[in-house]
N, C-alpha and C positions, 0 to 999 in steps of 0.2 A: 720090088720093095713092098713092105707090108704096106697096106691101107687101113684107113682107121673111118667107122660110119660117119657119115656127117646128117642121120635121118636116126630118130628115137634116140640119141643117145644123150647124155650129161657128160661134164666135167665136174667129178669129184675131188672136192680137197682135204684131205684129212688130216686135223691135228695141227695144220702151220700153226701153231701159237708159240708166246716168248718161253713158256716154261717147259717146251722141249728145243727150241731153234735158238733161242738170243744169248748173248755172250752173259746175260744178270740171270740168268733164267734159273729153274730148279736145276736142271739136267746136267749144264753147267756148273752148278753147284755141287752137285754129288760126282764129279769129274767125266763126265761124257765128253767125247771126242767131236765136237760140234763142227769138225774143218769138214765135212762132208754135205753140211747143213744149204749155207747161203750157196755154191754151185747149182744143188735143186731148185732154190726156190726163184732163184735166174729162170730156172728153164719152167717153172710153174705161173712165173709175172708172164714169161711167151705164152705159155698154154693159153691162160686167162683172156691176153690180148687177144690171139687168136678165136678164145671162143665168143667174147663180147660181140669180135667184128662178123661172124657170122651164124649167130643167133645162137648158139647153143647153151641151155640152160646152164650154170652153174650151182653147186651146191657145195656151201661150206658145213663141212664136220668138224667138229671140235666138241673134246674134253672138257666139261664142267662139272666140278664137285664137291661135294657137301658131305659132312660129317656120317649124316644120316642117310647117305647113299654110297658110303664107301663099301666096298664088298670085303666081308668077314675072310670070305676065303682068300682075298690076296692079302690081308694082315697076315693070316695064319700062314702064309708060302710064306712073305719075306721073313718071315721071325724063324722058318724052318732053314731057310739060307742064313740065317743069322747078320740081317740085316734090320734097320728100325723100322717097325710096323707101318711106322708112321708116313712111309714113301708113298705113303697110295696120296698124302697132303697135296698133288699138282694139280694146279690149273684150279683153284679151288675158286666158285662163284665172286663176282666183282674185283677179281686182285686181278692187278696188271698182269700175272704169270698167264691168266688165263686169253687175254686179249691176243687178237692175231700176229701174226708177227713180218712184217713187210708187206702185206695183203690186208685187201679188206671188200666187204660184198659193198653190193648197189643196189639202189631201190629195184627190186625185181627177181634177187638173187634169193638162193632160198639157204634156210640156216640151219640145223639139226642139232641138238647140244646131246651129249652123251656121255654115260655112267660106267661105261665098260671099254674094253677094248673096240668092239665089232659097231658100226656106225650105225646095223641094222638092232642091236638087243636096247629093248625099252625107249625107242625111238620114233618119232613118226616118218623116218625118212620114206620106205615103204610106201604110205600112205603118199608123201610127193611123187615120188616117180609113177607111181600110177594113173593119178592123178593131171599127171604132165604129161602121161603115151611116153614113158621114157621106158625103155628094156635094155638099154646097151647101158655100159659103166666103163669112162675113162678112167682111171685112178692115178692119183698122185697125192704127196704126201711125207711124215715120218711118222712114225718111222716102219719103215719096209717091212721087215718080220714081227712087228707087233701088231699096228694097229692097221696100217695099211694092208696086210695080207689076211688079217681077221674080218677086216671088212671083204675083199675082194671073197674069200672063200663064203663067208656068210651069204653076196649077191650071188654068187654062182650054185648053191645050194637052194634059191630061191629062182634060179630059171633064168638070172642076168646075163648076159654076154658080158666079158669082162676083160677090158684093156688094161693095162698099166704102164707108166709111160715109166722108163729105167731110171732116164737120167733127170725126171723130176721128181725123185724118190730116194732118201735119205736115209741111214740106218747110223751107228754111232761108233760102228765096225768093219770097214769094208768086205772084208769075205761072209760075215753077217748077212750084210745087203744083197750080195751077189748069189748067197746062198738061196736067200728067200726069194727072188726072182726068179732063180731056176727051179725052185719045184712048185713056184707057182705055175713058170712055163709048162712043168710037167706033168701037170694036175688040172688046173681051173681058171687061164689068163691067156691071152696073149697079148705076149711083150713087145713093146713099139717104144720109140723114141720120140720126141718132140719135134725133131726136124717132119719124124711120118706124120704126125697128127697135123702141124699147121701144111703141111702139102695133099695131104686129105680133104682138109677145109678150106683150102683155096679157093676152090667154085663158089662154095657159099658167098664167102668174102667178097667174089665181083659181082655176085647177083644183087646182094643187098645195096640198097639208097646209101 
Protein backbone atom coordinates (compact mmCIF):
# COMPACT_ATOMS: atom_id res chain seq x y z
CA UNK A 1 0.00 0.00 0.00
CA UNK A 2 1.25 3.55 -0.85
CA UNK A 3 2.67 5.66 2.03
CA UNK A 4 2.23 9.17 2.41
CA UNK A 5 5.30 11.55 4.43
CA UNK A 6 4.26 12.52 7.60
CA UNK A 7 7.86 14.72 7.97
CA UNK A 8 8.12 18.29 5.70
CA UNK A 9 4.95 17.84 4.24
CA UNK A 10 1.51 20.10 4.07
CA UNK A 11 -2.08 19.61 3.50
CA UNK A 12 -3.04 21.55 0.63
CA UNK A 13 -6.71 22.77 -0.13
CA UNK A 14 -7.51 24.25 -3.17
CA UNK A 15 -10.36 26.26 -4.10
CA UNK A 16 -13.19 24.58 -1.54
CA UNK A 17 -15.20 27.52 -1.82
CA UNK A 18 -19.32 28.15 -2.37
CA UNK A 19 -18.81 29.53 -5.90
CA UNK A 20 -17.27 26.28 -7.19
CA UNK A 21 -18.92 23.48 -4.59
CA UNK A 22 -22.35 24.95 -3.13
CA UNK A 23 -25.70 24.22 -4.54
CA UNK A 24 -26.32 28.73 -4.84
CA UNK A 25 -22.86 28.94 -6.10
CA UNK A 26 -21.53 30.42 -9.50
CA UNK A 27 -20.77 27.01 -10.95
CA UNK A 28 -24.02 25.81 -10.07
CA UNK A 29 -25.43 28.52 -11.70
CA UNK A 30 -23.89 28.21 -15.18
CA UNK A 31 -25.00 24.27 -14.88
CA UNK A 32 -22.06 22.32 -13.40
CA UNK A 33 -22.52 18.85 -12.30
CA UNK A 34 -21.84 19.54 -8.56
CA UNK A 35 -22.88 15.61 -7.46
CA UNK A 36 -19.12 14.77 -7.51
CA UNK A 37 -18.60 17.89 -5.16
CA UNK A 38 -19.73 17.16 -1.31
CA UNK A 39 -18.26 13.00 -1.53
CA UNK A 40 -14.66 14.96 -1.84
CA UNK A 41 -15.14 17.27 0.50
CA UNK A 42 -16.17 14.21 3.16
CA UNK A 43 -13.03 12.85 2.52
CA UNK A 44 -11.13 16.39 2.62
CA UNK A 45 -13.02 17.18 6.52
CA UNK A 46 -11.02 13.41 7.10
CA UNK A 47 -7.90 14.71 5.48
CA UNK A 48 -8.07 17.97 7.63
CA UNK A 49 -9.05 15.86 10.93
CA UNK A 50 -6.20 13.76 10.34
CA UNK A 51 -3.76 16.41 9.83
CA UNK A 52 -5.01 18.80 12.84
CA UNK A 53 -4.44 15.47 15.02
CA UNK A 54 -0.98 15.09 14.05
CA UNK A 55 0.51 18.32 13.42
CA UNK A 56 0.78 18.67 9.91
CA UNK A 57 0.58 22.18 8.59
CA UNK A 58 -2.38 23.03 6.57
CA UNK A 59 -2.80 25.51 3.89
CA UNK A 60 -5.91 26.91 2.36
CA UNK A 61 -5.92 28.17 -1.32
CA UNK A 62 -8.54 29.99 -2.54
CA UNK A 63 -9.74 32.17 -5.51
CA UNK A 64 -10.16 35.77 -4.95
CA UNK A 65 -11.05 38.30 -7.45
CA UNK A 66 -11.33 41.74 -8.52
CA UNK A 67 -12.01 43.51 -11.56
CA UNK A 68 -8.55 44.88 -11.90
CA UNK A 69 -6.90 41.54 -11.59
CA UNK A 70 -8.94 39.55 -13.87
CA UNK A 71 -6.75 38.19 -16.64
CA UNK A 72 -7.38 39.74 -20.15
CA UNK A 73 -6.37 36.51 -21.71
CA UNK A 74 -9.08 34.33 -20.11
CA UNK A 75 -11.74 37.16 -21.26
CA UNK A 76 -10.23 36.87 -24.61
CA UNK A 77 -10.57 32.59 -24.59
CA UNK A 78 -14.16 32.64 -23.13
CA UNK A 79 -15.50 35.20 -25.98
CA UNK A 80 -13.42 32.81 -28.39
CA UNK A 81 -15.66 29.73 -27.11
CA UNK A 82 -18.37 32.06 -27.37
CA UNK A 83 -19.18 32.22 -24.01
CA UNK A 84 -19.74 35.75 -21.64
CA UNK A 85 -16.37 37.26 -20.87
CA UNK A 86 -17.67 37.96 -17.98
CA UNK A 87 -17.15 34.21 -16.18
CA UNK A 88 -13.80 35.02 -15.13
CA UNK A 89 -16.76 37.22 -12.21
CA UNK A 90 -16.08 34.06 -9.45
CA UNK A 91 -15.20 34.13 -6.06
CA UNK A 92 -15.02 37.88 -6.48
CA UNK A 93 -13.47 39.74 -3.02
CA UNK A 94 -16.10 39.84 0.00
CA UNK A 95 -19.16 37.96 -1.61
CA UNK A 96 -20.29 34.89 -0.02
CA UNK A 97 -19.33 32.89 -3.62
CA UNK A 98 -15.93 33.49 -2.37
CA UNK A 99 -16.01 32.11 1.32
CA UNK A 100 -15.14 28.53 2.04
CA UNK A 101 -17.47 26.12 1.58
CA UNK A 102 -18.00 23.25 4.62
CA UNK A 103 -14.18 24.04 5.78
CA UNK A 104 -12.68 26.73 7.43
CA UNK A 105 -8.86 27.32 8.69
CA UNK A 106 -7.75 27.96 12.49
CA UNK A 107 -5.76 30.27 14.26
CA UNK A 108 -2.37 28.72 13.08
CA UNK A 109 -3.63 27.62 9.59
CA UNK A 110 -1.96 29.53 6.71
CA UNK A 111 -4.13 31.14 3.96
CA UNK A 112 -2.97 32.01 0.31
CA UNK A 113 -5.68 34.06 -1.78
CA UNK A 114 -5.05 33.80 -5.55
CA UNK A 115 -5.69 35.51 -9.13
CA UNK A 116 -5.02 32.61 -11.32
CA UNK A 117 -5.47 29.17 -11.70
CA UNK A 118 -1.99 27.70 -10.11
CA UNK A 119 -1.88 28.54 -6.15
CA UNK A 120 1.89 29.22 -6.85
CA UNK A 121 1.52 32.46 -9.62
CA UNK A 122 1.53 35.97 -7.79
CA UNK A 123 1.23 34.23 -4.49
CA UNK A 124 3.09 34.07 -1.38
CA UNK A 125 2.53 30.51 -0.90
CA UNK A 126 6.24 29.65 -1.88
CA UNK A 127 7.49 31.96 0.52
CA UNK A 128 5.15 29.68 3.37
CA UNK A 129 6.40 26.54 2.63
CA UNK A 130 9.71 27.52 2.77
CA UNK A 131 9.62 29.16 5.41
CA UNK A 132 7.77 26.18 7.46
CA UNK A 133 10.78 23.33 5.91
CA UNK A 134 7.77 22.19 4.11
CA UNK A 135 9.02 20.22 0.41
CA UNK A 136 6.39 17.62 0.17
CA UNK A 137 2.62 18.68 -1.11
CA UNK A 138 -0.70 16.65 -0.20
CA UNK A 139 -3.21 18.16 -2.56
CA UNK A 140 -6.84 18.17 -2.51
CA UNK A 141 -9.37 20.20 -3.80
CA UNK A 142 -11.60 21.34 -7.28
CA UNK A 143 -11.36 21.24 -9.29
CA UNK A 144 -9.05 18.34 -10.49
CA UNK A 145 -7.92 19.46 -14.09
CA UNK A 146 -8.00 23.02 -13.49
CA UNK A 147 -6.93 24.30 -10.48
CA UNK A 148 -5.84 21.40 -8.54
CA UNK A 149 -3.43 20.03 -11.20
CA UNK A 150 -2.19 23.74 -12.14
CA UNK A 151 -1.14 23.94 -8.80
CA UNK A 152 0.31 20.26 -8.41
CA UNK A 153 2.40 20.78 -11.82
CA UNK A 154 3.50 24.40 -10.82
CA UNK A 155 4.94 22.54 -7.14
CA UNK A 156 6.49 19.79 -8.96
CA UNK A 157 8.23 22.23 -11.53
CA UNK A 158 9.44 24.00 -8.34
CA UNK A 159 11.24 20.91 -6.74
CA UNK A 160 7.99 19.71 -4.61
CA UNK A 161 7.22 16.08 -4.03
CA UNK A 162 3.65 15.98 -4.78
CA UNK A 163 0.59 13.83 -3.54
CA UNK A 164 -2.82 14.03 -4.46
CA UNK A 165 -5.30 12.33 -2.63
CA UNK A 166 -8.03 10.92 -5.66
CA UNK A 167 -10.96 10.75 -3.68
CA UNK A 168 -10.66 14.20 -1.99
CA UNK A 169 -10.57 15.78 -5.37
CA UNK A 170 -13.48 16.85 -7.46
CA UNK A 171 -13.91 17.74 -11.12
CA UNK A 172 -17.60 18.69 -12.59
CA UNK A 173 -17.09 15.64 -15.15
CA UNK A 174 -16.16 12.35 -14.11
CA UNK A 175 -13.92 10.99 -16.85
CA UNK A 176 -12.65 14.74 -16.66
CA UNK A 177 -11.31 14.00 -13.13
CA UNK A 178 -10.19 10.64 -13.78
CA UNK A 179 -8.46 11.96 -16.70
CA UNK A 180 -6.31 14.48 -14.91
CA UNK A 181 -5.29 12.15 -12.31
CA UNK A 182 -3.83 9.91 -14.65
CA UNK A 183 -1.44 12.05 -16.31
CA UNK A 184 -0.81 13.67 -13.29
CA UNK A 185 0.05 9.94 -12.26
CA UNK A 186 2.01 9.90 -15.47
CA UNK A 187 3.98 13.07 -15.25
CA UNK A 188 4.45 14.96 -11.73
CA UNK A 189 2.20 13.23 -8.61
CA UNK A 190 1.48 10.47 -6.87
CA UNK A 191 -1.83 9.41 -6.32
CA UNK A 192 -3.02 8.12 -2.96
CA UNK A 193 -6.29 7.93 -1.37
CA UNK A 194 -7.37 9.20 2.11
CA UNK A 195 -7.78 6.01 3.61
CA UNK A 196 -3.34 5.92 2.71
CA UNK A 197 -2.78 9.29 4.10
CA UNK A 198 -4.65 9.12 7.56
CA UNK A 199 -2.87 5.41 7.98
CA UNK A 200 0.32 7.19 7.08
CA UNK A 201 -0.29 9.65 9.89
CA UNK A 202 -1.20 7.35 12.28
CA UNK A 203 2.07 7.31 14.28
CA UNK A 204 1.92 11.01 14.44
CA UNK A 205 -1.56 10.76 15.86
CA UNK A 206 -0.31 8.42 19.00
CA UNK A 207 2.67 10.44 19.64
CA UNK A 208 1.06 13.66 19.94
CA UNK A 209 -0.54 14.96 23.71
Amino acid sequence: MRTVPNEGIALVLVDVQNDFCAADGKSAEWGADLSGVDPAVDRIEDLIASARTAGIPIIFVALITEPGTDSPAMKEWYARQGQDPEGVAICRKSTPGAGYYRISPLPGDIEVAKQRYSGFVGTNLELALKSNGIRKLLVAGVTTECCVESTVRDAFMRDYECFVASDACAAYEADVHEASLKGMALNFATIVTTQQVVRSWAPLMEVRP
